[in-house]
MDAnalysis code that builds the backbone (N, CA, C; Angstrom):
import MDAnalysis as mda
import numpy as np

u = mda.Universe.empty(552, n_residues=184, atom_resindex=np.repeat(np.arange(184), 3), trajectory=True)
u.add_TopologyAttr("name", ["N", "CA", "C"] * 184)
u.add_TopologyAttr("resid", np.arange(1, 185))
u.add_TopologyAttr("resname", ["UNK", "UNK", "UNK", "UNK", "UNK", "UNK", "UNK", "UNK", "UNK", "UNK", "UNK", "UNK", "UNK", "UNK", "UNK", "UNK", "UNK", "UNK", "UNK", "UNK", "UNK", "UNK", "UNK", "UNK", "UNK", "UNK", "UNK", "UNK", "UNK", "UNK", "UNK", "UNK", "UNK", "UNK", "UNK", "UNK", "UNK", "UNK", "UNK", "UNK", "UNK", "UNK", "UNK", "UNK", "UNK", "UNK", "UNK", "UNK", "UNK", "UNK", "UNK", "UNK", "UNK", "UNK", "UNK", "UNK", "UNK", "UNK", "UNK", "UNK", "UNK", "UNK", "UNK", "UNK", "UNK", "UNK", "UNK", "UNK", "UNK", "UNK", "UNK", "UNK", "UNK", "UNK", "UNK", "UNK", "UNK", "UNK", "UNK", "UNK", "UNK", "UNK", "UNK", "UNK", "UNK", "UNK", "UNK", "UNK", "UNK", "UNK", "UNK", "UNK", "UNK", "UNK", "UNK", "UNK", "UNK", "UNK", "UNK", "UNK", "UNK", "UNK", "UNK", "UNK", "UNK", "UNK", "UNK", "UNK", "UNK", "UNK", "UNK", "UNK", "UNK", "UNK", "UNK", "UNK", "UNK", "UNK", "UNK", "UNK", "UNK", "UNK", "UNK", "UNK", "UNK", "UNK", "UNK", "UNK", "UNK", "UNK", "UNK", "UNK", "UNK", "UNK", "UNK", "UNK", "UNK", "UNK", "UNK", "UNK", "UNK", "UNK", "UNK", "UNK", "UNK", "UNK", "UNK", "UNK", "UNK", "UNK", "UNK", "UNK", "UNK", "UNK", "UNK", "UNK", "UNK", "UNK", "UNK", "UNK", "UNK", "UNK", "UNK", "UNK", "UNK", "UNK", "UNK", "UNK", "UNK", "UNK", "UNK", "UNK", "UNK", "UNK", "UNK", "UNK", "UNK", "UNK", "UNK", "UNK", "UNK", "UNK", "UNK", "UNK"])
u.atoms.positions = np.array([
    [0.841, -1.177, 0.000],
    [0.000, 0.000, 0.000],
    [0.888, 1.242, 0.000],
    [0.471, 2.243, -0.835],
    [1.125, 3.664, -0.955],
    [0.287, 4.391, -0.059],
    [0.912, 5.224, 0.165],
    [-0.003, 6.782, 0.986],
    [1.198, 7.869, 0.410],
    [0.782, 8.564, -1.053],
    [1.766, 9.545, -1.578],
    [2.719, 8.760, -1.442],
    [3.958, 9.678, -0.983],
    [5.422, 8.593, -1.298],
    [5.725, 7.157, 0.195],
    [4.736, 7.267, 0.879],
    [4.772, 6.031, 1.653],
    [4.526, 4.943, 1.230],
    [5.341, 3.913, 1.317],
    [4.544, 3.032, 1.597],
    [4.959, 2.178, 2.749],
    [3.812, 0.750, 3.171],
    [3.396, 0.436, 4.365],
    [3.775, -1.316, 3.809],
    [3.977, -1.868, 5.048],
    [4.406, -3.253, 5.098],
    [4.457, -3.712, 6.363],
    [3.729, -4.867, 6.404],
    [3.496, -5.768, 7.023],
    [4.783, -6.503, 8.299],
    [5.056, -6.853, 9.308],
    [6.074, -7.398, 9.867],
    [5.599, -8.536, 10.920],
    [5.906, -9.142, 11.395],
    [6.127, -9.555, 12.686],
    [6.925, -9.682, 13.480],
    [7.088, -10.546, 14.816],
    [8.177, -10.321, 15.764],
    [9.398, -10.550, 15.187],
    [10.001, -11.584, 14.482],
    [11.153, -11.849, 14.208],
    [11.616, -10.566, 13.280],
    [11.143, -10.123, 12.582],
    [11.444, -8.928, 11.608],
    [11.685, -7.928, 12.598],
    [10.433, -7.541, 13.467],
    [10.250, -6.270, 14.514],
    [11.801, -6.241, 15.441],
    [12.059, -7.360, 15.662],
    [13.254, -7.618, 16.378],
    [14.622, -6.379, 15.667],
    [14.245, -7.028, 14.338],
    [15.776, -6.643, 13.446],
    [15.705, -5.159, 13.561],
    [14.539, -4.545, 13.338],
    [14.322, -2.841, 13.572],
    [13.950, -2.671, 14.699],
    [14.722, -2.838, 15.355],
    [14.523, -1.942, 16.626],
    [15.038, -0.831, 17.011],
    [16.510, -0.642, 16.393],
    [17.208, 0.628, 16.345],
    [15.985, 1.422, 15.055],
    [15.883, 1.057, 14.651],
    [15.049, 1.893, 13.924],
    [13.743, 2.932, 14.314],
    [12.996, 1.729, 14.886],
    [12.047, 1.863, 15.834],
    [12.157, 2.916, 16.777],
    [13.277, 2.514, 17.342],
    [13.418, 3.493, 18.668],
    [13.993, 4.754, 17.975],
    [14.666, 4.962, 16.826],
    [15.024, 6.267, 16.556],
    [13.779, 7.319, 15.954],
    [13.156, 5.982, 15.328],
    [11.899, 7.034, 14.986],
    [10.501, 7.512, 16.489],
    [10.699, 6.508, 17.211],
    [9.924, 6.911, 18.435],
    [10.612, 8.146, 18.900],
    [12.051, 8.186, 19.054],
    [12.105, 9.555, 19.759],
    [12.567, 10.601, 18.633],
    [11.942, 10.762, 17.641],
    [11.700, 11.663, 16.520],
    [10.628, 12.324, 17.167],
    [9.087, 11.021, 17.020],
    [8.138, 11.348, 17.294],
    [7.496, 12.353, 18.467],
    [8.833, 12.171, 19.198],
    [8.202, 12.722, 20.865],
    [9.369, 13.936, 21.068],
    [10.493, 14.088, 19.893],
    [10.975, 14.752, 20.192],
    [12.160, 15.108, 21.828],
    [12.742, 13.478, 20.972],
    [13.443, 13.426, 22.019],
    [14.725, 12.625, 22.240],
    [15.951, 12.737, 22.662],
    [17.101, 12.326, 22.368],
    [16.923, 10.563, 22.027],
    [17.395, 9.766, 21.182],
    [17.686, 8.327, 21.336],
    [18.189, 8.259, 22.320],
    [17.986, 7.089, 23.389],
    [18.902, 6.608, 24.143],
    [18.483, 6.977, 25.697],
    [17.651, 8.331, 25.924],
    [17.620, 8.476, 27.105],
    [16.195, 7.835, 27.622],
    [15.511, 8.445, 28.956],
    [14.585, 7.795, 29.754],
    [13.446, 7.608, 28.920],
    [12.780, 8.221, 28.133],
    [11.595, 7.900, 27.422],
    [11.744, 6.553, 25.752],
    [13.280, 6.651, 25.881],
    [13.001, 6.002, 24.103],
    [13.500, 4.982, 24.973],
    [14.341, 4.704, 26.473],
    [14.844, 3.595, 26.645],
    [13.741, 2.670, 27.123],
    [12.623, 3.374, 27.542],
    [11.299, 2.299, 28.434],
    [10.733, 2.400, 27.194],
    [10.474, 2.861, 26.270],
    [9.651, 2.078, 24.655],
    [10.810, 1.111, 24.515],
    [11.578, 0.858, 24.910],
    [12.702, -0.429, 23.786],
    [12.417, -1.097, 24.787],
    [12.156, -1.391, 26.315],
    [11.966, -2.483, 27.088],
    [10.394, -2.729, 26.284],
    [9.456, -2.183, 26.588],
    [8.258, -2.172, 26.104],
    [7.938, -2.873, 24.833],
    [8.651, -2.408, 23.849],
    [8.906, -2.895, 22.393],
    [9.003, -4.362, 22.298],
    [10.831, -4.170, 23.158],
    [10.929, -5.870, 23.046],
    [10.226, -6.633, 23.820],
    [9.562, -6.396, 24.556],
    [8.557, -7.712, 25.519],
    [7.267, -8.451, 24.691],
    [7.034, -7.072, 23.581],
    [5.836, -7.818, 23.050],
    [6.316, -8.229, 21.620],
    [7.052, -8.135, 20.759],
    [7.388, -9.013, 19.774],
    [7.433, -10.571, 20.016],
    [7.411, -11.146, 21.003],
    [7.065, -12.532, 20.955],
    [5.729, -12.865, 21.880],
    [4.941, -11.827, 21.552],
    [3.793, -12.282, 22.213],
    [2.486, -12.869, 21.192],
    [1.495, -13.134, 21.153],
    [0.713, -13.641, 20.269],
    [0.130, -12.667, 19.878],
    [0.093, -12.887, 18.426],
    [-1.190, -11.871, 17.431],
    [-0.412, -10.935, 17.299],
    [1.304, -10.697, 17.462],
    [2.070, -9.250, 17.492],
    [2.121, -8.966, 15.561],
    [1.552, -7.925, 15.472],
    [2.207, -7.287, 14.101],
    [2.599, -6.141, 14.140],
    [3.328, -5.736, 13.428],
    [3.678, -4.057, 13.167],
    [3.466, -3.507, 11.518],
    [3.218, -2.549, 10.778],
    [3.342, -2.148, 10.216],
    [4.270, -1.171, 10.153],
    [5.257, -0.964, 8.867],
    [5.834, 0.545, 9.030],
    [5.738, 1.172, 7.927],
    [5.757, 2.465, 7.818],
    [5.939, 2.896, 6.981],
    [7.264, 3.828, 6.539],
    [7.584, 3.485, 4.890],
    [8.436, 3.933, 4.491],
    [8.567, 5.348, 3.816],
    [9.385, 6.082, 3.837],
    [9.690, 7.158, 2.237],
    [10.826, 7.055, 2.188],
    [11.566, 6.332, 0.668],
    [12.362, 6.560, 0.378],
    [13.208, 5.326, 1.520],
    [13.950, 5.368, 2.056],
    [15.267, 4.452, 2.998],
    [14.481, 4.997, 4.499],
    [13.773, 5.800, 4.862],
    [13.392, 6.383, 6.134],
    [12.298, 5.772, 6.717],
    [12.451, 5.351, 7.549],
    [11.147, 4.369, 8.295],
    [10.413, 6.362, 8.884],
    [9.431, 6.292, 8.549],
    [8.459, 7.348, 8.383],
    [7.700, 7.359, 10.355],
    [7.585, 5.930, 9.905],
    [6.338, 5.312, 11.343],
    [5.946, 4.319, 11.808],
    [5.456, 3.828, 12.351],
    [5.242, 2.745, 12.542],
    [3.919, 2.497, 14.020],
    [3.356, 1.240, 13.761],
    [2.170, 1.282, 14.539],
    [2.845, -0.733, 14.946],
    [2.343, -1.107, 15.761],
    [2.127, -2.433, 16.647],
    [0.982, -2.624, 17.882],
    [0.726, -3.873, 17.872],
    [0.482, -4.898, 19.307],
    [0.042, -5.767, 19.145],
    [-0.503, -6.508, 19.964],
    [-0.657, -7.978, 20.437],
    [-2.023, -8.209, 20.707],
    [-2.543, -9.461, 20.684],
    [-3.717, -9.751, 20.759],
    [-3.856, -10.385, 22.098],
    [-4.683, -10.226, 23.064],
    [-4.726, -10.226, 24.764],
    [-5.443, -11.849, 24.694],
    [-4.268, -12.280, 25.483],
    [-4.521, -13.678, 25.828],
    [-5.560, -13.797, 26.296],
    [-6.305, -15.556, 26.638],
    [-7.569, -15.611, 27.436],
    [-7.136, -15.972, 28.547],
    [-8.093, -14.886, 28.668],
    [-8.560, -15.276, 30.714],
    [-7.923, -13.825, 31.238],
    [-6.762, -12.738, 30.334],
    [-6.210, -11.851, 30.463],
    [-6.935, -11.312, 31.452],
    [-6.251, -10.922, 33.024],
    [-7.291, -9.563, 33.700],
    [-6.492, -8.264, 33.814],
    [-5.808, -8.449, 33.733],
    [-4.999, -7.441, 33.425],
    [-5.025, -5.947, 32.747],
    [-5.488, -6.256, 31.468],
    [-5.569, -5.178, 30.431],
    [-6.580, -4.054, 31.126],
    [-7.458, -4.776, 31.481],
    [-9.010, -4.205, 31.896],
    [-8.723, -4.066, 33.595],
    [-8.198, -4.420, 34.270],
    [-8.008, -3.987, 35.812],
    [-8.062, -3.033, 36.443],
    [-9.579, -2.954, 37.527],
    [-9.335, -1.697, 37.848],
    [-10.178, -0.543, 37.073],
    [-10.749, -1.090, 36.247],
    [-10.947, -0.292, 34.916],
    [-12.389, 0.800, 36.008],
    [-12.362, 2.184, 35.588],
    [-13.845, 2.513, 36.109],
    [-14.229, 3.454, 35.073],
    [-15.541, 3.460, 34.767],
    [-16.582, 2.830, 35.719],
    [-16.332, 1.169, 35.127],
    [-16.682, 0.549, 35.945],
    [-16.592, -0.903, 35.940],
    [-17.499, -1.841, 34.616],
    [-17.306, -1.899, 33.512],
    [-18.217, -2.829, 32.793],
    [-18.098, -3.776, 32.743],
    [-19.401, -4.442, 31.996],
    [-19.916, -5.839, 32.548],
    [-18.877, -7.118, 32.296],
    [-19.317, -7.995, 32.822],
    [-18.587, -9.422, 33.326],
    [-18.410, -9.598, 31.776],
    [-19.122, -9.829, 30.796],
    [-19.186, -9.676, 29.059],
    [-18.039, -9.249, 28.789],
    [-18.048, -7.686, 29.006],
    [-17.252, -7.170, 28.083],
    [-16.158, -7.358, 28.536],
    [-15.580, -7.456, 29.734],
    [-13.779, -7.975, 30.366],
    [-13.686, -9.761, 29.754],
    [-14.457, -10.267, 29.640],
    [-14.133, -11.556, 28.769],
    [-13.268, -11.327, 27.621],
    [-11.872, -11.816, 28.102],
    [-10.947, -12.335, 26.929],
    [-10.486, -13.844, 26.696],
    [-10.948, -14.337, 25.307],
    [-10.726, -15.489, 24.823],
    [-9.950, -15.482, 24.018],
    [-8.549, -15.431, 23.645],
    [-7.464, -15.413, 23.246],
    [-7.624, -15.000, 22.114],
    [-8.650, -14.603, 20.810],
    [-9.102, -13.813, 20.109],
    [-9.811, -12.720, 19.872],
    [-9.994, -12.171, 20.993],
    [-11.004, -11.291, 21.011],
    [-10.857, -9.594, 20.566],
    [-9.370, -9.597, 21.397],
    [-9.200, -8.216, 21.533],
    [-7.932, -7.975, 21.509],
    [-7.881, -7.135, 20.052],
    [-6.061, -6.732, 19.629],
    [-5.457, -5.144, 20.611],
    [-4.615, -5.073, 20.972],
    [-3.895, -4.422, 21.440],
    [-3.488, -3.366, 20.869],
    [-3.346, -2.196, 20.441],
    [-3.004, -1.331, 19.594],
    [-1.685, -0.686, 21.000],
    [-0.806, -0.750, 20.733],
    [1.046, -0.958, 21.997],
    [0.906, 0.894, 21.362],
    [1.557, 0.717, 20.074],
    [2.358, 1.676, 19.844],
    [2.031, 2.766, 18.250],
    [1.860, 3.516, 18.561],
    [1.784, 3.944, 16.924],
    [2.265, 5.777, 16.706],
    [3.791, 5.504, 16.239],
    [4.104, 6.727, 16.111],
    [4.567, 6.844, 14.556],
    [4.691, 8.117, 14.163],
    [5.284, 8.765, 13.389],
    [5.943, 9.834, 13.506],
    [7.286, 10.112, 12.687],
    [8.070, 10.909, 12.630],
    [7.801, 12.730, 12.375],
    [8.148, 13.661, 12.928],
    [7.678, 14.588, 12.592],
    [7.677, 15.203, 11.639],
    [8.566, 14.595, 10.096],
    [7.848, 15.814, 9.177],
    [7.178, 14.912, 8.905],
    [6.720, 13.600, 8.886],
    [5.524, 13.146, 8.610],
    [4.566, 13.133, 8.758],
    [4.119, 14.075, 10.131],
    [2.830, 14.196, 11.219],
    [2.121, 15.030, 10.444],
    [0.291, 15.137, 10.555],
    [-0.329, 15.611, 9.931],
    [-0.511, 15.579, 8.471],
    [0.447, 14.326, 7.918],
    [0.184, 13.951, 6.049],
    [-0.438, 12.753, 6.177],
    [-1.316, 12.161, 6.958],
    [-1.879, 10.579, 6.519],
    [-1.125, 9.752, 7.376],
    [-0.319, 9.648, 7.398],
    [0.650, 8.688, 7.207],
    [-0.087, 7.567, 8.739],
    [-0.222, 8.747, 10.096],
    [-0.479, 7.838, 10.993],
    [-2.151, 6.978, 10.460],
    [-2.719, 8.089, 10.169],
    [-4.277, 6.975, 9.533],
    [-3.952, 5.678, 8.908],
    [-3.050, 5.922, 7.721],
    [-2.648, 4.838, 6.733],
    [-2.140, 3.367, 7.711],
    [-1.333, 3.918, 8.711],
    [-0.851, 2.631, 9.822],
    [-1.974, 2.395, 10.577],
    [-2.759, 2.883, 11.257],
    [-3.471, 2.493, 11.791],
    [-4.505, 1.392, 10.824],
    [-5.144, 2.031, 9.774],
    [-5.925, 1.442, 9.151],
    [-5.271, 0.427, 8.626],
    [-4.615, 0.153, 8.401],
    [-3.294, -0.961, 7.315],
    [-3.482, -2.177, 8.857],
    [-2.960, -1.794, 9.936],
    [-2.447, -3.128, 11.231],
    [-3.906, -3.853, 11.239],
    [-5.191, -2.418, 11.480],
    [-6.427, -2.987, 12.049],
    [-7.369, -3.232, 11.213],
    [-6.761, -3.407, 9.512],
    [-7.566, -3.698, 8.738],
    [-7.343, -5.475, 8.549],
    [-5.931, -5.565, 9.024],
    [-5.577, -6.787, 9.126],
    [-5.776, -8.107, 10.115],
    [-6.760, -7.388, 11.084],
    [-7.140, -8.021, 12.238],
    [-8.459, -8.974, 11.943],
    [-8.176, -10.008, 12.808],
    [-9.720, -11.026, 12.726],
    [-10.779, -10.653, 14.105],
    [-9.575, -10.034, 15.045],
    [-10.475, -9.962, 16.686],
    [-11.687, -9.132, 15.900],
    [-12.550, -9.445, 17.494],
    [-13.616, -8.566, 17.223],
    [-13.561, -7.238, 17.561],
    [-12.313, -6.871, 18.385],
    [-12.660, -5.078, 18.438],
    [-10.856, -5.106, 18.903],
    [-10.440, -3.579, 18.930],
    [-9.311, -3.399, 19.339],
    [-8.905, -2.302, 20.862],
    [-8.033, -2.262, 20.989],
    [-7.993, -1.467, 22.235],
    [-6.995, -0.597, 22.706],
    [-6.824, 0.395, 23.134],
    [-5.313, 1.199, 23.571],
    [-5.991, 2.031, 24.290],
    [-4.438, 2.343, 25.032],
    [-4.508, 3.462, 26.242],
    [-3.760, 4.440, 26.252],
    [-4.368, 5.374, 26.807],
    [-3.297, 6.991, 26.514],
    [-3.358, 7.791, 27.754],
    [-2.393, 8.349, 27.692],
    [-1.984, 8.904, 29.147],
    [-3.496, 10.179, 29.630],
    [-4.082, 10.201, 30.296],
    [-5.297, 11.242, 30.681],
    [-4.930, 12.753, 29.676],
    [-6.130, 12.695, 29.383],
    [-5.639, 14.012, 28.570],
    [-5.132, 14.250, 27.223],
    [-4.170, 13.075, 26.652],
    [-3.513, 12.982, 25.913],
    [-4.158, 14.234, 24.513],
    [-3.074, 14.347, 24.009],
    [-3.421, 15.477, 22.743],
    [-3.870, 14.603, 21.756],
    [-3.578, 12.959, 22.093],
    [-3.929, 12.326, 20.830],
    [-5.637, 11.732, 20.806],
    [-5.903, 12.139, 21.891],
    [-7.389, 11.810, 22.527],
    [-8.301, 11.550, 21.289],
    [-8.648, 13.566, 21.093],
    [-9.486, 13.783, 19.869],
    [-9.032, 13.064, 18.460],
    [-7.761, 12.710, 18.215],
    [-7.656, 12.197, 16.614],
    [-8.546, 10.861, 17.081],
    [-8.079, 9.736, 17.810],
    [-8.258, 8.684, 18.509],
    [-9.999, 8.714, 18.197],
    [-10.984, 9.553, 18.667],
    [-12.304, 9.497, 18.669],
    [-12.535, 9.728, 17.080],
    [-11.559, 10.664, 16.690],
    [-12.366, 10.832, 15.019],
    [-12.398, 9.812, 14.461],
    [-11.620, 8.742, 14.668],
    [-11.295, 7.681, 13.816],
    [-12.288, 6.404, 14.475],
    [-12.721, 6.592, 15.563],
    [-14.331, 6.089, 15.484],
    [-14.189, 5.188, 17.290],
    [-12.575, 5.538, 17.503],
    [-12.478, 4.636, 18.972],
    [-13.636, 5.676, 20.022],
    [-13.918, 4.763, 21.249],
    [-14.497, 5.047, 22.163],
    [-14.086, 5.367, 23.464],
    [-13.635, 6.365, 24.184],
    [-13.547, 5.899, 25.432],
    [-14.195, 4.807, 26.537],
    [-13.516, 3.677, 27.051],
    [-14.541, 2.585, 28.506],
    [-14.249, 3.402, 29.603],
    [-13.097, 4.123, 29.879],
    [-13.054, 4.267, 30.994],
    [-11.772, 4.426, 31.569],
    [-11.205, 4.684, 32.726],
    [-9.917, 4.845, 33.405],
    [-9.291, 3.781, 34.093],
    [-7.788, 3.401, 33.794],
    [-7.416, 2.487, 34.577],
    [-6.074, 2.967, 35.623],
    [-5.806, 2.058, 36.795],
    [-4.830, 2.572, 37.333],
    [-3.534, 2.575, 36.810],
    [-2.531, 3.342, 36.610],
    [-1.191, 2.981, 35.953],
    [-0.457, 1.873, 37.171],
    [0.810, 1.143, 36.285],
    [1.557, 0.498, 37.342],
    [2.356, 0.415, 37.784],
    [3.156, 0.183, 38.963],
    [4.471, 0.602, 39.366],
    [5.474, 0.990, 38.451],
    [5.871, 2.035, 38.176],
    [6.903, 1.940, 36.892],
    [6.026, 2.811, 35.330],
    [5.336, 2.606, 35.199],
    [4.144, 3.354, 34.133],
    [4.869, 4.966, 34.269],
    [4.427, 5.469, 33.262],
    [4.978, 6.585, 33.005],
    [3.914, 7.747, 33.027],
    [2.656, 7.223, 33.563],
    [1.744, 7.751, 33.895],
    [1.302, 7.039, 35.286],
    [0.344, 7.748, 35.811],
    [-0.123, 7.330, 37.194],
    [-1.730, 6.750, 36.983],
    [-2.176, 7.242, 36.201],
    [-4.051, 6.439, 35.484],
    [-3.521, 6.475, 33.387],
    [-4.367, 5.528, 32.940],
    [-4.470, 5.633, 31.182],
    [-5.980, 5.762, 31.263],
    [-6.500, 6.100, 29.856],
    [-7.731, 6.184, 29.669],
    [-7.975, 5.118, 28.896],
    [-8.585, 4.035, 28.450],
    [-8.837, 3.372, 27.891],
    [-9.669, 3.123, 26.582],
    [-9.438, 2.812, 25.410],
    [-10.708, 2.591, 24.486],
    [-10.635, 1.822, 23.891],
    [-11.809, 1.745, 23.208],
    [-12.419, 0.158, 21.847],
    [-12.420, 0.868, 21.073],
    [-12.292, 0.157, 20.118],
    [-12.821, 0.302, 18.714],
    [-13.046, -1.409, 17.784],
    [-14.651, -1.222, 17.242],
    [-15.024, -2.384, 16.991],
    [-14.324, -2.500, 15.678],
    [-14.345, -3.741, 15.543],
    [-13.150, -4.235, 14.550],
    [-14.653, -5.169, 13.260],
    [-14.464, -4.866, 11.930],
    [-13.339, -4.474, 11.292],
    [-13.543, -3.089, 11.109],
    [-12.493, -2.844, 11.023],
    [-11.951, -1.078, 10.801],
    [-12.736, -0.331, 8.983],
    [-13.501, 0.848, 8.789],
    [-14.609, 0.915, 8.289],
    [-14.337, 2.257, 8.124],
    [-13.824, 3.026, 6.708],
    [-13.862, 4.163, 6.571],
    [-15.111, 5.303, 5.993],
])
């Protein structure tokens, strides 16, 4: 798939592995922020824990030799309580049911800054979660986040607030769905 001079490709863990310097240089593009120090070094623990987890894909996108962006995660094991812990307001016994297909993970999805505001993050998003079988997907963002409003345009929902965890780089995330398949 193209988006103008992007284009987008498919990976999994063993690949995700090989770009990781990559990864991490374009994450702290994204955030505007040195390689190597406290924020790009807890995305590379983060990074590498879930490349061998189940249902992991990444997409990235290219221009030219420049990894542009890139989006990942994992699909939440069954019986998972975790993801949802804590969650308030509290929904039903239903909807915290995870059966090892249910519900993809959306980890990570950045892009580089002269790429921000050309497509490029839509194109990844839509490209990972067009590729999904679960029935809905899910991510969390720090309270507040600036990425809130794009997040709702694109049709996710807020459930609700969870507690952050020892070590989290936030102290609560906000949580959302979005029903899968992905539907422009």
């Amino acid at each position: 798939m193209t988006i103008n001079d992007v284009s987008l490709s498919h990976h999994g863990g063993e690949e995700a592995s090989g770009l990781l310097e990559e990864l991490c240089d374009a994450y702290a593009d994204a955030y505007g922020v040195e390689p190597g120090k406290e924020k790009t070094t807890a995305f590379r623990r983060r990074a590498e824990r879930q490349f061998t987890r189940p249902g992991f894909a990444l997409v990235t996108a290219r221009d030219g030799g420049w990894l542009a962006g890139f989006v990942f995660g994992h699909t939440l094991p069954a019986g998972d309580k975790h993801w949802w812990g804590g969650v308030e307001p509290e929904p039903t016994a239903e909807f915290l049911l995870e059966t090892g297909s249910r519900t993809w993970v959306l980890s990570e999805i950045e892009v580089r800054r002269p790429w921000q505001g050309k497509g490029v993050g839509r194109a990844l998003h839509d490209a990972v979660l067009g590729a999904r079988s679960e029935e809905r997907a899910t991510l969390a963002t720090g309270p507040d986040a600036a990425a809130q409003p794009v997040y709702e345009s694109w049709g996710w929902r807020r459930v609700g607030r969870i507690p952050g965890d020892e070590g989290d780089y936030y102290s609560a995330y906000d949580l959302f769905v979005l029903e899968l398949p992905v539907s422009r």
